[in-house]
C-alpha positions as CSV (number, residue, x, y, z in Angstrom):
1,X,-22.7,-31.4,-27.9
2,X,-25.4,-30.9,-25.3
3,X,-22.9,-33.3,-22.9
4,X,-20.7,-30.6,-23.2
5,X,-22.7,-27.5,-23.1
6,X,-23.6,-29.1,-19.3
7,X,-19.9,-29.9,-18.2
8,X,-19.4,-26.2,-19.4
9,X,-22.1,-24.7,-17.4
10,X,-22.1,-26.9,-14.3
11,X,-19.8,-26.1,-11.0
12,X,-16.6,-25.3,-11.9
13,X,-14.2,-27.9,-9.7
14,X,-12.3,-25.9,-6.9
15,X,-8.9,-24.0,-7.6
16,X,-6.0,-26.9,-7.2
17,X,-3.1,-25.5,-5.2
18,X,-1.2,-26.0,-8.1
19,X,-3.5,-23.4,-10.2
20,X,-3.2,-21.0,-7.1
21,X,-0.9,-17.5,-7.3
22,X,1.4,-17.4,-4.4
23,X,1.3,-13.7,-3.9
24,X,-2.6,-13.1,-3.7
25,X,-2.1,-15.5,-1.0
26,X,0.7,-14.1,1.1
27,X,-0.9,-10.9,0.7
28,X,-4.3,-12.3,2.2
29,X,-2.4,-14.1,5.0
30,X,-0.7,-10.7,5.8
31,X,-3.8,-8.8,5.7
32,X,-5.6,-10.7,8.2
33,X,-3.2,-9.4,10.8
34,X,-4.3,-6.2,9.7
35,X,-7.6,-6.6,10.3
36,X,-7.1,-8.1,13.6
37,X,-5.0,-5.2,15.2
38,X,-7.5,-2.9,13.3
39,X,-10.8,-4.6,15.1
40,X,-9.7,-5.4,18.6
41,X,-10.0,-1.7,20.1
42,X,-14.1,-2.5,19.3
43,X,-13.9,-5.6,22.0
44,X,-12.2,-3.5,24.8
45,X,-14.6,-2.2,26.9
46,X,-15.1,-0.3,30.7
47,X,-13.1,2.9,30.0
48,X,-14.4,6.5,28.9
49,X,-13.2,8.2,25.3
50,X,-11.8,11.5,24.9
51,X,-13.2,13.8,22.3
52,X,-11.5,12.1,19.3
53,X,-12.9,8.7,20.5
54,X,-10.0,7.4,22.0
55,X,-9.8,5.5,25.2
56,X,-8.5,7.0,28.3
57,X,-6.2,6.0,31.2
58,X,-3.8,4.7,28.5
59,X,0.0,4.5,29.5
60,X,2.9,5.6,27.6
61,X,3.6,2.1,26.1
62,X,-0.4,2.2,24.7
63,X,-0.1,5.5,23.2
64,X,3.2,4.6,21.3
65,X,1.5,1.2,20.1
66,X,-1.6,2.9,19.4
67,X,0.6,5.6,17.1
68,X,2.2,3.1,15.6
69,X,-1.3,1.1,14.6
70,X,-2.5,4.5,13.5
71,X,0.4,5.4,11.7
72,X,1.1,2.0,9.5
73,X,-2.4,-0.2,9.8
74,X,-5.5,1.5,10.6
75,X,-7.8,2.7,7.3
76,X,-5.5,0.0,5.2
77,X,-6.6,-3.4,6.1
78,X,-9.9,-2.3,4.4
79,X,-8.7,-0.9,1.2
80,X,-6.6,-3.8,1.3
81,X,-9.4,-6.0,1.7
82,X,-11.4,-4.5,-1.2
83,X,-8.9,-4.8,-3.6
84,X,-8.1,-8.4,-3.2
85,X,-12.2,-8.8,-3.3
86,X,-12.1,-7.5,-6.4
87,X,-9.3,-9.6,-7.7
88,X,-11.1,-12.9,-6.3
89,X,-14.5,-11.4,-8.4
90,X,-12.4,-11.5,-11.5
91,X,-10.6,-14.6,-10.8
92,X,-14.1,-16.4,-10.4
93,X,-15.7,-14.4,-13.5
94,X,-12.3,-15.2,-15.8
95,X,-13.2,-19.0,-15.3
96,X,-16.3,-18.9,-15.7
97,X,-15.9,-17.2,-19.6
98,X,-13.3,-19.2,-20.4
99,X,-15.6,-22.3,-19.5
100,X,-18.0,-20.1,-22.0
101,X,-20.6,-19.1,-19.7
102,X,-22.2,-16.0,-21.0
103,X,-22.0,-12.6,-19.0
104,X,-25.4,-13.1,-17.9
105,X,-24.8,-16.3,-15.8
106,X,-21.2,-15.1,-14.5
107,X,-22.9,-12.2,-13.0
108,X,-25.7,-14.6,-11.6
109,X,-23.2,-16.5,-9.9
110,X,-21.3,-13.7,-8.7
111,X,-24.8,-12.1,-7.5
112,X,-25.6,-15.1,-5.7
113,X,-22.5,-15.3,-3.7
114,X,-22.8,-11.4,-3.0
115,X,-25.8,-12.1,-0.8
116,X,-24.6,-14.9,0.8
117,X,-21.8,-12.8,1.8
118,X,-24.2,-10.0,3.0
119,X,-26.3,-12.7,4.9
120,X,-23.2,-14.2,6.3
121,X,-22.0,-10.5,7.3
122,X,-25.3,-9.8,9.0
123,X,-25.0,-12.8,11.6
124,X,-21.7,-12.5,12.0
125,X,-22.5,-8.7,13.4
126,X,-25.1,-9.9,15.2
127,X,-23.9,-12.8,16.9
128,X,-20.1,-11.7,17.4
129,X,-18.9,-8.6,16.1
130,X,-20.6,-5.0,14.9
131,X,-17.8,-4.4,12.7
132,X,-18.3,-6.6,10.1
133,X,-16.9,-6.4,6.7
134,X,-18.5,-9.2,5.0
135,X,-21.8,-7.7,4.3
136,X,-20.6,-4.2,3.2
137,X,-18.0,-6.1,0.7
138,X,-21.4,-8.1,-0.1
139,X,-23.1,-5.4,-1.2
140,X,-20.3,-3.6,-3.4
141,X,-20.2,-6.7,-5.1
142,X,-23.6,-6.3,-6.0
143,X,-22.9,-3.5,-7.5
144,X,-19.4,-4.5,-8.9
145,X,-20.7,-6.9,-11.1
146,X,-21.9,-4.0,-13.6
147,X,-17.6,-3.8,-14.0
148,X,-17.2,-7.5,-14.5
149,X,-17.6,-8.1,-18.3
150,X,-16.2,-4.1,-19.1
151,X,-13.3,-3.9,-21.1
152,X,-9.6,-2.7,-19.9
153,X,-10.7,0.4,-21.3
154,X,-13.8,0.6,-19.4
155,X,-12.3,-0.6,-16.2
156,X,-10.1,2.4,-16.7
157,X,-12.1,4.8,-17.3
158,X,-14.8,3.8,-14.4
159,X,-11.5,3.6,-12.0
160,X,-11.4,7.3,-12.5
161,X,-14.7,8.3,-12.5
162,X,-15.5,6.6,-8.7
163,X,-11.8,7.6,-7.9
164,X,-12.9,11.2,-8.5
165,X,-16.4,10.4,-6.7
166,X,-14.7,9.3,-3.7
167,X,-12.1,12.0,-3.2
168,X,-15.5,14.4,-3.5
169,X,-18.6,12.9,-1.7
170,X,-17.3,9.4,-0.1
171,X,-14.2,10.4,2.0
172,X,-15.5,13.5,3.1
173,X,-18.3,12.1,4.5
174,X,-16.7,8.9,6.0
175,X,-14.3,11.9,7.6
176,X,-17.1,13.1,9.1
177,X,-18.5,10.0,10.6
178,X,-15.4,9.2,12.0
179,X,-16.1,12.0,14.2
180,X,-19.5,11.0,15.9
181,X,-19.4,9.3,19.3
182,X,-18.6,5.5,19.1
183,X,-21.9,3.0,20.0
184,X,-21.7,1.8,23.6
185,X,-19.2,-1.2,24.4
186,X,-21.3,-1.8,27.8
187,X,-25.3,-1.3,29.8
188,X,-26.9,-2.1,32.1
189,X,-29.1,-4.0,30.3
190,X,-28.8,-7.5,29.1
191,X,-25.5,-6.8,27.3
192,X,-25.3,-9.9,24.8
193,X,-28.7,-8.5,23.6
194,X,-27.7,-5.2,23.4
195,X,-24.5,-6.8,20.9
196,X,-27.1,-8.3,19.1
197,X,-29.9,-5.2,18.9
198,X,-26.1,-3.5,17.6
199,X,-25.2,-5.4,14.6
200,X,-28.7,-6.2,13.1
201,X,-28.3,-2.0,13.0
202,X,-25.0,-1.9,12.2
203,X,-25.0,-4.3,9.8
204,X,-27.3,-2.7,7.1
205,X,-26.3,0.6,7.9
206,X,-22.7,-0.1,7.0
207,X,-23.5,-1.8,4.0
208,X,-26.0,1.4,2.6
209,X,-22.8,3.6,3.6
210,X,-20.5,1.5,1.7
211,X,-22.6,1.7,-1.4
212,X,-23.7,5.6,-1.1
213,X,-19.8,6.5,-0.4
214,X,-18.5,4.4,-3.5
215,X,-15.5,4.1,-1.2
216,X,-14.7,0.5,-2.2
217,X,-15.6,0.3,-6.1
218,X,-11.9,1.8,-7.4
219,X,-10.6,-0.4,-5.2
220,X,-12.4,-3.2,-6.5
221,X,-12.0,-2.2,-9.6
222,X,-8.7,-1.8,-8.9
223,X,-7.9,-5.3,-7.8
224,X,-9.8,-6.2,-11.2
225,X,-7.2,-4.9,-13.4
226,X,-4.5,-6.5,-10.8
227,X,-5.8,-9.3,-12.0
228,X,-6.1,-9.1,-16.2
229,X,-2.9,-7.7,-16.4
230,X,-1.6,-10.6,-14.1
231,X,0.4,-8.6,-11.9
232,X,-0.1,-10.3,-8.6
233,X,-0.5,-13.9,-10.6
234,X,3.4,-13.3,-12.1
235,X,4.8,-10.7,-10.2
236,X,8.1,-11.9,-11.6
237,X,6.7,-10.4,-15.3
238,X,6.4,-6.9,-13.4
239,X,8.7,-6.4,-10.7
240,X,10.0,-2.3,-11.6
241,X,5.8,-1.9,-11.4
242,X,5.7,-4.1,-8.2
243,X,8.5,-1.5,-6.4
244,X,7.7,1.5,-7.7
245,X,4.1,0.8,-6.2
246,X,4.9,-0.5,-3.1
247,X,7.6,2.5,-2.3
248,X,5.1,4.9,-3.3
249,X,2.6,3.7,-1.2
250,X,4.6,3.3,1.9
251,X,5.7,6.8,1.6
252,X,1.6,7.8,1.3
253,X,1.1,5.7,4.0
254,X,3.4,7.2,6.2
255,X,2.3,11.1,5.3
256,X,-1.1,10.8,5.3
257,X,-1.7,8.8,8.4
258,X,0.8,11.0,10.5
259,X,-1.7,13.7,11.6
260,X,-4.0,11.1,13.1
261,X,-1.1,9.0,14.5
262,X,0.0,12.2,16.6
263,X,-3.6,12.5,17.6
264,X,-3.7,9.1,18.6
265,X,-0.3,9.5,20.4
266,X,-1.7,12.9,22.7
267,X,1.4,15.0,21.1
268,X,-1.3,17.0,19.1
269,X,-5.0,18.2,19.6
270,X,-6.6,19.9,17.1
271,X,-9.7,21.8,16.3
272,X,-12.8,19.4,15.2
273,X,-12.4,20.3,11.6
274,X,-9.0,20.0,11.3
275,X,-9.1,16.7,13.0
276,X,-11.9,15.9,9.7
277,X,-9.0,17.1,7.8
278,X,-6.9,14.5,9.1
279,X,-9.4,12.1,8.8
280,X,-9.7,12.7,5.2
281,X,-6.1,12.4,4.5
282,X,-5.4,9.5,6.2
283,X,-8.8,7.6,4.5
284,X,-7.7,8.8,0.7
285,X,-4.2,8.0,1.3
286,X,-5.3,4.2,3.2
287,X,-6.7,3.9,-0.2
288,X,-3.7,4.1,-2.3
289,X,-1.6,2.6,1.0
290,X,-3.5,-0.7,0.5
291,X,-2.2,-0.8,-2.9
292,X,1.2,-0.4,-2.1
293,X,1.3,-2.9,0.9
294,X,-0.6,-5.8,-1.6
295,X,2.2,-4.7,-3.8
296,X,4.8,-5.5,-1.5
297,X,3.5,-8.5,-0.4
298,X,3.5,-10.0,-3.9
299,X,7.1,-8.6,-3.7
300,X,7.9,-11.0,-1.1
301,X,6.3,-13.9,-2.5
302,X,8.8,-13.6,-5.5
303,X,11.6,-13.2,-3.2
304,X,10.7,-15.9,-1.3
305,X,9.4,-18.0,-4.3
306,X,12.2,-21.0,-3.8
307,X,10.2,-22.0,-0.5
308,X,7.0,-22.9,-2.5
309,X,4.3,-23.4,-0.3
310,X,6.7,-24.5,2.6
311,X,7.8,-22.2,5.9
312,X,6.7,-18.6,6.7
313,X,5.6,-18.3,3.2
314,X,3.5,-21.7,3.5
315,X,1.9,-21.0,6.9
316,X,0.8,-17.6,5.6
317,X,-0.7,-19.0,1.9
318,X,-2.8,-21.7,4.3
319,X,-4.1,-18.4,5.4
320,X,-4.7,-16.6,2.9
321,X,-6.3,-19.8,1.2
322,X,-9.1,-19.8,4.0
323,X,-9.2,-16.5,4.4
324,X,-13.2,-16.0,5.0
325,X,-12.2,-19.1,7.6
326,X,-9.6,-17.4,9.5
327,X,-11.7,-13.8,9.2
328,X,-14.7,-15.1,10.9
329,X,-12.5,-17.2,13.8
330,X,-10.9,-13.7,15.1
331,X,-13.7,-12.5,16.3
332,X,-14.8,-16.4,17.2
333,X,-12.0,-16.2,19.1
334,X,-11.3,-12.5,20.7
335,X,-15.2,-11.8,21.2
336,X,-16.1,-14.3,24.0
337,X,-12.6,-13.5,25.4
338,X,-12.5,-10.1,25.3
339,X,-16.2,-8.5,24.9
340,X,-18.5,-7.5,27.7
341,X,-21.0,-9.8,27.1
342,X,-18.1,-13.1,27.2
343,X,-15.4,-13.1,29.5
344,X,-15.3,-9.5,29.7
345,X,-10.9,-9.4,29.6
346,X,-11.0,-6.6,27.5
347,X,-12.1,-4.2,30.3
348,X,-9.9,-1.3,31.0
349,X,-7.1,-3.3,28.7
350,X,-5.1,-1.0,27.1
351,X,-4.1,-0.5,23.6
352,X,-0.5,-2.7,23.6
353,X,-2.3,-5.6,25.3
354,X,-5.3,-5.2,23.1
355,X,-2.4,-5.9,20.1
356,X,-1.1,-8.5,21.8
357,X,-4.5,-10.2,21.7
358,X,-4.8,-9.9,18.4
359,X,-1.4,-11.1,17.3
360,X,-2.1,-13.9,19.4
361,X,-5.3,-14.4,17.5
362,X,-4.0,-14.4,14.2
363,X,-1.0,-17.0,14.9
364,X,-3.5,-19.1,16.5
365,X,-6.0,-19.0,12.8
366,X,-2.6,-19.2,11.4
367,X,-1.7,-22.3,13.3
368,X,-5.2,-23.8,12.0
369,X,-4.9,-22.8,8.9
370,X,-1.6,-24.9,8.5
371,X,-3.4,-28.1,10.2
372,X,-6.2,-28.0,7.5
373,X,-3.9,-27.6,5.0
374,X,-1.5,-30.3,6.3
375,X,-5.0,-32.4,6.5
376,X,-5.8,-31.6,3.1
377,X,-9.0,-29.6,3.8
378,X,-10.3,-26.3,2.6
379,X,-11.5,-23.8,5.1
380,X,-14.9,-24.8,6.8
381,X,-17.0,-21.5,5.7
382,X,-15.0,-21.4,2.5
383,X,-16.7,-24.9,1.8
384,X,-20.0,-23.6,2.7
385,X,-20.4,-20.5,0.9
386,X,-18.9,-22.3,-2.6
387,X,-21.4,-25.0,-2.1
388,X,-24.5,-22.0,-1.6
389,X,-23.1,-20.7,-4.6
390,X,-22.5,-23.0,-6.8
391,X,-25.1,-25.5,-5.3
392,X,-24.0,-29.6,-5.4
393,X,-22.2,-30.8,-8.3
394,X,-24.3,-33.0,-10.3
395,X,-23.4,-36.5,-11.3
């Protein structure tokens, strides 16, 4: 009896391809492209911004690539992000009851990785990039784990309630942050020191904002009820929910990112507050956008379901399977390349070749992420951060 009680509670072993869901997967691979073309505009450096924080000096070919990034990726990789954070949370909490852990220790767990994630977060901002996500996502998870042991009811009805909080207090004040002058990207200071001095700010300051704007709890809550329902596990049990998602959100994503993709293109200029306006369309409507493109990635994992874990399909699971991996070696990668502080590239680049970098990065973690898997290895920092979670598996 206690022999068992102990194999219950100890470490659970890791996730065996075989147990793993194609389509969370794909749709992780896919997402880390997002994120790349999102974050490299951060690492270009040398060239003033116009008043909506743009760069200047751009040529024709950088405005269209820079509408297009507006109009399809930027405000989604987030959202995107956050819901598949929340789906991981309830994959790791649905083991961990049916191994008959009580609530209590699931959320313990859960806690523990949550700042490990924020501590993670805060060097990575420190040492590489101000942008981090990890230790905002770190911090909502913190807070997420009040949703963990909630019924589908519950879920439900707290999906609503920090849906409605968002659309009232968190958007409109992300909106208006948006709209403050952008930190520095050079000085004439020490400038690897002044990256540093930027993220230990940065860092916290993001992850208080997170938390105060709510903007990431219906998403996680979100990718929660993804998860009990088993829609991205079996997308083949729910494809008419699957489309009419993924349709839906592509035409969201389209409308409510136009305004700011013509500002990003020059064609339009508007007032300050209309410009919020924008803003706040294009932030609610990322939201729902994130959905829909998750959605259509698990639609492509069915259609391409007869490849398994071979080909396009393959390459992009090894991705999404080390996806805290292939996160952390963008900016290991585009950083030092492009940032003031390394090899300085990124000065006066312009927005295509900033994309080009970053497409570039992404095949490369891609092209990694296919050795290890080849190899038989899990990602590096995936490895790490079970092991500070979970803590060595006893004999």
């Amino acid at each position: 009896m206690s022999t068992a009680t102990r194999q219950d509670t100890g470490p659970p072993t890791p996730i065996t391809k075989a147990e793993r869901s194609l389509a969370p997967d794909i749709a992780r691979g896919g997402m880390l492209l997002f994120i790349a073309l999102a974050n490299v505009p951060v690492h270009l450096w040398g060239m003033t911004q116009d008043k909506y924080n743009h760069n200047t000096g751009q040529s024709v070919a950088d405005h269209v690539a820079y509408f297009i990034e507006q109009l399809l990726i930027a405000d989604r990789s987030r959202p995107m992000f956050a819901i598949l954070y929340g789906f991981g949370i309830a994959v790791m909490a649905s083991r961990m009851f049916a191994r008959g852990m009580e609530a209590k220790a699931v959320r313990k767990v859960l806690r523990r990785r949550s700042w490990w994630l924020i501590l993670f977060g805060f060097v990575h901002a420190m040492l590489l990039f101000f942008g981090d996500i990890l230790a905002p996502y770190g911090a909502a998870g913190l807070i997420a784990l009040f949703f963990v042991h909630l019924s589908d009811k519950g879920l439900k009805k707290w999906l609503w309630w920090t849906s409605a909080y968002v659309v009232v207090v968190g958007a409109p004040v992300m909106a208006f942050a948006y709209t403050s002058p952008q930190p520095p990207t050079s000085s004439t200071g020490s400038l690897y020191l002044d990256q540093i001095i930027t993220g230990a700010v940065a860092s916290p300051v993001a992850s208080l904002a997170i938390v105060v704007t709510g903007s990431f709890f219906p998403l996680i809550i979100a990718g929660m009820m993804l998860q009990r329902a088993g829609v991205l596990n079996h997308p083949e049990d729910h494809l008419p929910v699957l489309k009419k998602l993924f349709v839906s959100g592509m035409v969201v994503n389209v409308l409510s990112s136009l305004p700011v993709a013509l500002i990003g293109l020059g064609a339009w200029e508007p007032a300050k507050g209309v410009w919020i306006g924008a803003l706040y369309l294009t932030l609610l409507g990322g939201m729902y956008a994130g959905l829909g493109y998750i959605c259509g990635f698990a639609l492509l994992a069915h259609k391409l379901r007869g490849y398994g874990r071979r080909g396009v399909p393959g390459a992009l699971a090894a991705v999404g399977e080390r996806s805290l991996t292939s996160y952390l070696l963008q900016s290991i990668i585009m950083a030092p390349l492009l940032a003031a502080w390394g090899f300085g590239l990124g000065e006066h680049l312009g927005y295509l070749g900033a994309f080009g970098y970053a497409f570039a990065t992404w095949a490369a973690t891609v092209v990694i992420a296919v050795l290890l898997d080849k190899a038989g290895k899990r990602g590096p920092f995936e490895v790490v951060l079970r092991r500070l979670t979970y803590g060595r598996k006893k004999a």
